[in-house]
C-alpha positions in Angstrom: 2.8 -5.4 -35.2 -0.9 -5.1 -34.8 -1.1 -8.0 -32.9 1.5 -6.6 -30.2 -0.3 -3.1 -30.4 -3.3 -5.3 -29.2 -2.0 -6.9 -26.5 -0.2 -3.6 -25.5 -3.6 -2.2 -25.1 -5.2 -5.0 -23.2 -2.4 -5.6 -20.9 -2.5 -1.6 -20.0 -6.4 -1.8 -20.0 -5.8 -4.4 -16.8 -3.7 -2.5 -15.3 -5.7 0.4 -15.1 -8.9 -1.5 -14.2 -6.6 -3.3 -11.4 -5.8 0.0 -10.2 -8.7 1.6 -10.0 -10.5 0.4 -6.6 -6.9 0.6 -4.9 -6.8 3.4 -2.4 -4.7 6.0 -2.6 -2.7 5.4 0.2 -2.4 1.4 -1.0 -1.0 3.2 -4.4 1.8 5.4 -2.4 2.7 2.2 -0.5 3.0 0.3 -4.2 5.2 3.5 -5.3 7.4 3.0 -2.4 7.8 -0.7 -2.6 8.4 -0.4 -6.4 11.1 2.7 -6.0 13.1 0.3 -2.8 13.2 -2.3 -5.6 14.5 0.0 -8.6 17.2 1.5 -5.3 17.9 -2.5 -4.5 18.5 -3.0 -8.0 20.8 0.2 -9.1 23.1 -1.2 -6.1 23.9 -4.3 -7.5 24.0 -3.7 -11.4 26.5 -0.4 -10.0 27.5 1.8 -12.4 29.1 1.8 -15.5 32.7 2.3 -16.5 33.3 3.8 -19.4 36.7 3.1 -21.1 38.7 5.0 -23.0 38.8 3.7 -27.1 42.0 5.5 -27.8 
């Protein structure tokens, strides 16, 4: 557990320091990209049904 708290940290820790010199209009452009993937990716999973148990 300590181990994965560690490497939580480390991996966020890059993250941030990759983020830091980036622009902010270069951040609003990774926003967009990121949200046209999440869109991309709600169309094909779809929604779910739900059925009834009765």
């Amino acid at each position: 557990m300590l181990l994965r708290l560690a490497c939580l940290a480390a991996t966020n820790t890059f993250a941030l320091l990759r983020l830091l010199p980036i622009s902010g209009r270069d951040k609003d452009i990774e926003i967009l990209a990121v949200r046209h993937q999440l869109l991309a990716l709600q169309r094909q999973v779809g929604k779910p049904t739900f059925t009834d148990t009765e």
